[in-house]
PyMOL commands that place a pseudoatom at each C-alpha (Angstrom):
pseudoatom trace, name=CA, resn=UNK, resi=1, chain=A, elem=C, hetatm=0, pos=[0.000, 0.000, 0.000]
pseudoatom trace, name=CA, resn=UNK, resi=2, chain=A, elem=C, hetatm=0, pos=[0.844, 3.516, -0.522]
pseudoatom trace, name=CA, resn=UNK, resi=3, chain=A, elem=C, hetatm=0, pos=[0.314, 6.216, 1.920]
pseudoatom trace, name=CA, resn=UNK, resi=4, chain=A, elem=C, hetatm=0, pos=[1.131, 10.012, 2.884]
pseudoatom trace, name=CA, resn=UNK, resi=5, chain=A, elem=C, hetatm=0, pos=[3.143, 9.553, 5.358]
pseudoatom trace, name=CA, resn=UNK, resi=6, chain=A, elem=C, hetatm=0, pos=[2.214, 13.037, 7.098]
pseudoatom trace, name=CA, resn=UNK, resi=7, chain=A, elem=C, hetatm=0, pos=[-1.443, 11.942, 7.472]
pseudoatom trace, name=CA, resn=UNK, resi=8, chain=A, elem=C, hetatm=0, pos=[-0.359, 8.559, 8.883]
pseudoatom trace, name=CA, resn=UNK, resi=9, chain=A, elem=C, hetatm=0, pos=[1.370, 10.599, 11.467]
pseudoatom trace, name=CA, resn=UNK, resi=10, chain=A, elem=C, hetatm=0, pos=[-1.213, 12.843, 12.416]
pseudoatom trace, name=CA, resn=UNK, resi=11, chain=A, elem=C, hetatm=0, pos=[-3.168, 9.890, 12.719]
pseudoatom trace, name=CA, resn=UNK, resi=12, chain=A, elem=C, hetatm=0, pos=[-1.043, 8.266, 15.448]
pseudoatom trace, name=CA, resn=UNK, resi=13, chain=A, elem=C, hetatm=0, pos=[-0.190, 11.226, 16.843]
pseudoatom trace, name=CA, resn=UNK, resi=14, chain=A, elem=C, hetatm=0, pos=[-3.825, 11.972, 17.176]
pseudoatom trace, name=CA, resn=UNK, resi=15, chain=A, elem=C, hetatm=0, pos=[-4.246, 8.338, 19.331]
pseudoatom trace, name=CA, resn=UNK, resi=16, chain=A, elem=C, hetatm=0, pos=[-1.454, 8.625, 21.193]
pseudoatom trace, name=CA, resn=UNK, resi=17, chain=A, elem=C, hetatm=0, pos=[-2.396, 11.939, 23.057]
pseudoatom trace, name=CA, resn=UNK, resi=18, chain=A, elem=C, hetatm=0, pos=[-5.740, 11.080, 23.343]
pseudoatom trace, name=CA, resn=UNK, resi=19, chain=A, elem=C, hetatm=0, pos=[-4.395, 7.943, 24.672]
pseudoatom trace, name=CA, resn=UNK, resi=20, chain=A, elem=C, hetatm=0, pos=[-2.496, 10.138, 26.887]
pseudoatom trace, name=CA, resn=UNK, resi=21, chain=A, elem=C, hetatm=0, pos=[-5.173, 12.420, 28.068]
pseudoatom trace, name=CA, resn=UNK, resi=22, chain=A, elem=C, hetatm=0, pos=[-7.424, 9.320, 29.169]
pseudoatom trace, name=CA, resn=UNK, resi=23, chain=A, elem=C, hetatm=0, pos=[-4.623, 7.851, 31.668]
pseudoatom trace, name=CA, resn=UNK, resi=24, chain=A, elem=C, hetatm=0, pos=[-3.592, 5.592, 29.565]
pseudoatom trace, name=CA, resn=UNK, resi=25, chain=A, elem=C, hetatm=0, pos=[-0.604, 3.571, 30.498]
pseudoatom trace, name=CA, resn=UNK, resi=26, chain=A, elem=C, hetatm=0, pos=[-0.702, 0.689, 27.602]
pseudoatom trace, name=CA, resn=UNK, resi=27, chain=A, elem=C, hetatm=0, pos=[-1.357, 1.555, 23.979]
pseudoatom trace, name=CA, resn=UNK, resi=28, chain=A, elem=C, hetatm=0, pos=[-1.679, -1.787, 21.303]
pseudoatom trace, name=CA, resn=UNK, resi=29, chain=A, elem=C, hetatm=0, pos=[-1.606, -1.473, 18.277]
pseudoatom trace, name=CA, resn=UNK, resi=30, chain=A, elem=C, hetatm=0, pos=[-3.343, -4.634, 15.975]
pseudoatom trace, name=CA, resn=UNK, resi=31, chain=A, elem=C, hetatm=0, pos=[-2.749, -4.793, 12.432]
pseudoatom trace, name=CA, resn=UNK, resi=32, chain=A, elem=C, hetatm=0, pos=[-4.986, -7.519, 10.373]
pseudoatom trace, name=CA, resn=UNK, resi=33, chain=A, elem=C, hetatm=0, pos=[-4.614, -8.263, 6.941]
pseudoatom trace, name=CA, resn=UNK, resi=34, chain=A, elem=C, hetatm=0, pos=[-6.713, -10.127, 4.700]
pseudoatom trace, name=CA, resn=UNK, resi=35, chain=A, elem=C, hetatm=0, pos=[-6.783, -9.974, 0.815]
pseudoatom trace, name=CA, resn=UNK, resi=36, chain=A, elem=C, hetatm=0, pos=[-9.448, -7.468, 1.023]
pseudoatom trace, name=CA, resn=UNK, resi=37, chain=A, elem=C, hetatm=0, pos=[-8.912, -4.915, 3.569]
pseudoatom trace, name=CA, resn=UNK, resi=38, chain=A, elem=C, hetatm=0, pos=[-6.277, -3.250, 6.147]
pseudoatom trace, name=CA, resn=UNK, resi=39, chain=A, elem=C, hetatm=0, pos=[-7.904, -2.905, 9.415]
pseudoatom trace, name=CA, resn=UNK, resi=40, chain=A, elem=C, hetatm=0, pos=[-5.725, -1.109, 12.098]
pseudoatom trace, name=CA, resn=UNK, resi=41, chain=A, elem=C, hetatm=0, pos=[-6.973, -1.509, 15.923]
pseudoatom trace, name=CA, resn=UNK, resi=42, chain=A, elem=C, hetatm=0, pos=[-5.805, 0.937, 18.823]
pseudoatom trace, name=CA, resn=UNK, resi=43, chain=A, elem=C, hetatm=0, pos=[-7.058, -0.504, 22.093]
pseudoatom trace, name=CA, resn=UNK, resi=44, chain=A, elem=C, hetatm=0, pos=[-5.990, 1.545, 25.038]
pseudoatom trace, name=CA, resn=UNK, resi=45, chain=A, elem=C, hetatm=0, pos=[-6.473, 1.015, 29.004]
pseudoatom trace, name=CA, resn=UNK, resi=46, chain=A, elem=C, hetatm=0, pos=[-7.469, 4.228, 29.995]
pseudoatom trace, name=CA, resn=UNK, resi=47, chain=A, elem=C, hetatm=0, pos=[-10.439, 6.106, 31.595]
pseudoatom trace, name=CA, resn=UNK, resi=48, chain=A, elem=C, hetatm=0, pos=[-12.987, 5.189, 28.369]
pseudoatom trace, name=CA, resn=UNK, resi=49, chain=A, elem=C, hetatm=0, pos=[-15.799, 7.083, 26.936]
pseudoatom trace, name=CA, resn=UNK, resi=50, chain=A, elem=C, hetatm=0, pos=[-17.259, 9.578, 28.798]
pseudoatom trace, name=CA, resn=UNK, resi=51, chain=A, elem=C, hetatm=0, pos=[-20.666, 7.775, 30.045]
pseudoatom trace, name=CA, resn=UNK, resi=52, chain=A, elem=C, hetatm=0, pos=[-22.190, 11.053, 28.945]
pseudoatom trace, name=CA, resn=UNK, resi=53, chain=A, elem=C, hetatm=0, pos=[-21.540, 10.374, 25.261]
pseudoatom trace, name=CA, resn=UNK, resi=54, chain=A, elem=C, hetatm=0, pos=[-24.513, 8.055, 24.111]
pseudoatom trace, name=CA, resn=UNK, resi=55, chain=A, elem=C, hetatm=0, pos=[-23.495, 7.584, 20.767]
pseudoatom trace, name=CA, resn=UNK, resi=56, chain=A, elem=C, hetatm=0, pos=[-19.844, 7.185, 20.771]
pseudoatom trace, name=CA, resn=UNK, resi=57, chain=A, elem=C, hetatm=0, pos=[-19.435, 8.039, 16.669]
pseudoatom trace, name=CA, resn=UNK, resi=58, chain=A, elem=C, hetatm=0, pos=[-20.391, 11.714, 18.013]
pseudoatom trace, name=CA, resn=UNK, resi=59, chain=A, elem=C, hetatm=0, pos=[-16.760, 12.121, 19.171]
pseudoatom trace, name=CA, resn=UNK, resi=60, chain=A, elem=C, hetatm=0, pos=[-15.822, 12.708, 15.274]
pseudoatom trace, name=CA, resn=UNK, resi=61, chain=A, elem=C, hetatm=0, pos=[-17.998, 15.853, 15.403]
pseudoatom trace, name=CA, resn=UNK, resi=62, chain=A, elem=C, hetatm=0, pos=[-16.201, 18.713, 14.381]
pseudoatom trace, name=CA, resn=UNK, resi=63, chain=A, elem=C, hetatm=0, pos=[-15.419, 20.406, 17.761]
pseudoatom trace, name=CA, resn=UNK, resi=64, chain=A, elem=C, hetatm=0, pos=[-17.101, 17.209, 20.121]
pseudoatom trace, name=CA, resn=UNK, resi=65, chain=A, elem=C, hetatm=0, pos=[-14.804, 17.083, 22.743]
pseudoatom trace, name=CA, resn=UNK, resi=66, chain=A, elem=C, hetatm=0, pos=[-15.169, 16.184, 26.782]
pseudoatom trace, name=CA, resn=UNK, resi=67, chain=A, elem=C, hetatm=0, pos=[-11.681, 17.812, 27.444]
pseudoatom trace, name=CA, resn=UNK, resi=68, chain=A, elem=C, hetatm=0, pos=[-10.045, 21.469, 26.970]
pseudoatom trace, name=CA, resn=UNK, resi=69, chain=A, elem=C, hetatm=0, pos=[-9.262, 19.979, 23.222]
pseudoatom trace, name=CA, resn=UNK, resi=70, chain=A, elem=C, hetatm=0, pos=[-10.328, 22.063, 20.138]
pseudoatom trace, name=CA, resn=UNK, resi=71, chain=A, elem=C, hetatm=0, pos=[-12.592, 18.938, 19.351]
pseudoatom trace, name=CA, resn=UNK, resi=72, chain=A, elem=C, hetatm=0, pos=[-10.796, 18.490, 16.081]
pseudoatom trace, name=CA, resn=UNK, resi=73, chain=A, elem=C, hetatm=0, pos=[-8.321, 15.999, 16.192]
pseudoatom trace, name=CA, resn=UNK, resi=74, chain=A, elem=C, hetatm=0, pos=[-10.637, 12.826, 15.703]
pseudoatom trace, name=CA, resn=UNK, resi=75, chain=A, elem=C, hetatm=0, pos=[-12.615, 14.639, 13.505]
pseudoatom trace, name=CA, resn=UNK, resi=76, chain=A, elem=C, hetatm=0, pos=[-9.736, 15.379, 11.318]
pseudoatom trace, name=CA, resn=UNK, resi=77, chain=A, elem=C, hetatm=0, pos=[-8.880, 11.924, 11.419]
pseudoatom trace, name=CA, resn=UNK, resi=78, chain=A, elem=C, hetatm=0, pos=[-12.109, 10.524, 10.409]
pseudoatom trace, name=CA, resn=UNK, resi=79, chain=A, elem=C, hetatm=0, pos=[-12.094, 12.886, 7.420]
pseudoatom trace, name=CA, resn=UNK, resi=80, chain=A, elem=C, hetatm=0, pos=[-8.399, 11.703, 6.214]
pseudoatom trace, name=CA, resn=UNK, resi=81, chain=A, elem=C, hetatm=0, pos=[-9.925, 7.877, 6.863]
pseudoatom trace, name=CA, resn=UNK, resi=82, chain=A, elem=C, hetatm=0, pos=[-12.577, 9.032, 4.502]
pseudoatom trace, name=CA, resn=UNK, resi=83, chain=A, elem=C, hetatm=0, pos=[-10.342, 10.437, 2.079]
pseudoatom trace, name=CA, resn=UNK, resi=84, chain=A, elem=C, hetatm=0, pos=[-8.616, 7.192, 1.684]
pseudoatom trace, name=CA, resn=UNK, resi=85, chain=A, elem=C, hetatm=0, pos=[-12.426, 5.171, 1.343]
pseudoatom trace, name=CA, resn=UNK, resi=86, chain=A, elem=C, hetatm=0, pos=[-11.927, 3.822, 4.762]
pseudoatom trace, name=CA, resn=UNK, resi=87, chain=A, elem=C, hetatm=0, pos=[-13.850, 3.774, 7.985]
pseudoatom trace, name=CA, resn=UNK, resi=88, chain=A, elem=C, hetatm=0, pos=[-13.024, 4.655, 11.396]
pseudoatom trace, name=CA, resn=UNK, resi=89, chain=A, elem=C, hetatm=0, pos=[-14.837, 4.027, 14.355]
pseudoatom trace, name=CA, resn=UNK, resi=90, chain=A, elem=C, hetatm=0, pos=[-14.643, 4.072, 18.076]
pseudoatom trace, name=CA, resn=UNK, resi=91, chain=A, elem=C, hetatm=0, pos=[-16.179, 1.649, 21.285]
pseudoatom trace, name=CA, resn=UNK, resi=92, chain=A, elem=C, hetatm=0, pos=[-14.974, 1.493, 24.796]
pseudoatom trace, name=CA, resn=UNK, resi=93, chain=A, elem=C, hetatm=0, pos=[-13.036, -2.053, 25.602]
pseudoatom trace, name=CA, resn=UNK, resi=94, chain=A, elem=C, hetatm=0, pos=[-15.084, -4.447, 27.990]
pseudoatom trace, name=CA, resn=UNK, resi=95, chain=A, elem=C, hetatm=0, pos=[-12.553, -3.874, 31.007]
pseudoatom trace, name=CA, resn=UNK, resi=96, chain=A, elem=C, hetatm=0, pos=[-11.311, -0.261, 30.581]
pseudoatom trace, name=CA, resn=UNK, resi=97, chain=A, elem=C, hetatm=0, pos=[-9.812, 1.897, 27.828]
pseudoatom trace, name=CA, resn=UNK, resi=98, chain=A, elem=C, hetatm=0, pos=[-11.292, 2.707, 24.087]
pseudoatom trace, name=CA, resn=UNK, resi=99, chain=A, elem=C, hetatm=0, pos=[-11.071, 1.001, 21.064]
pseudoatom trace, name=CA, resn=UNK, resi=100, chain=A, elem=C, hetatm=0, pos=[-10.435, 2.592, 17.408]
pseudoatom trace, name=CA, resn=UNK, resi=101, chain=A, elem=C, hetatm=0, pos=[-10.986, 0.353, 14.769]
pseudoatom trace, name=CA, resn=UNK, resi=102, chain=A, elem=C, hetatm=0, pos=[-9.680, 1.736, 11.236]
pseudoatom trace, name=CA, resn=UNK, resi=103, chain=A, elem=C, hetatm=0, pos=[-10.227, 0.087, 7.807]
pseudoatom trace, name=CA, resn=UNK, resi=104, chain=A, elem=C, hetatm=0, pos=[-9.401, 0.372, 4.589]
pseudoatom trace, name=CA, resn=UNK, resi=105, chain=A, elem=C, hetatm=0, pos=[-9.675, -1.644, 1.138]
pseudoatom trace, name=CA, resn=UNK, resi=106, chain=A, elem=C, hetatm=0, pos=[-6.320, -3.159, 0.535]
pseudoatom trace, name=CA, resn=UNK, resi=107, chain=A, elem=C, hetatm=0, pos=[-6.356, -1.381, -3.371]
pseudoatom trace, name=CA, resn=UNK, resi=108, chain=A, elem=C, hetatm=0, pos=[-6.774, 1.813, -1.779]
pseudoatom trace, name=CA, resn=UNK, resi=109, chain=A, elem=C, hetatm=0, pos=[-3.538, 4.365, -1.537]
pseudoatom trace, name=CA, resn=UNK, resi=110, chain=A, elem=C, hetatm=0, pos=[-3.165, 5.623, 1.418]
for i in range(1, 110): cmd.bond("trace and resi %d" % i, "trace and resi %d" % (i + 1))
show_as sticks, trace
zoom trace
């Protein structure tokens, strides 16, 4: 695959704060690869989702955001996801932390 590799790193730079920001002391990173799609999973052990958010795809809102943030980061990375035909989304983990889950077809250029 092909990719720009400034989005790529706004994209991790993006997780890794927000990682940050939540408490988060452990960070994974899960890459799976099939012959039609990339999917890229960043599970994280920190505080989760707000349990004022009830729809958790509302954190890609243009200027959502529970902390002193701008509220754009995630929603500039769902729109670079988009831009490559991909989809990103977001859950909280079933002990503690978040989850986002980013796919893409495997002919796309990233």
């Amino acid at each position: 695959m092909n990719f720009k590799p400034m989005e790529i790193t706004i994209i991790l730079e993006n997780k890794i704060n927000n990682a940050r920001k939540a408490k988060s002391s452990i960070l994974n990173i899960l890459f799976q690869i099939n012959k039609d799609n990339l999917k890229i999973i960043f599970k994280d052990d920190g505080v989760g989702l707000n349990t004022n958010i009830k729809n958790a795809s509302d954190v890609f809102q243009k200027g959502f955001t529970t902390t002193k943030g701008s509220g754009l980061g995630l929603h500039h990375i769902r729109e670079i996801i988009n831009s490559m035909n991909g989809n990103v989304s977001l859950s909280n983990n079933k002990k503690k932390g978040v989850s986002v889950t980013w796919e893409v077809k495997n002919d796309t250029n990233l």
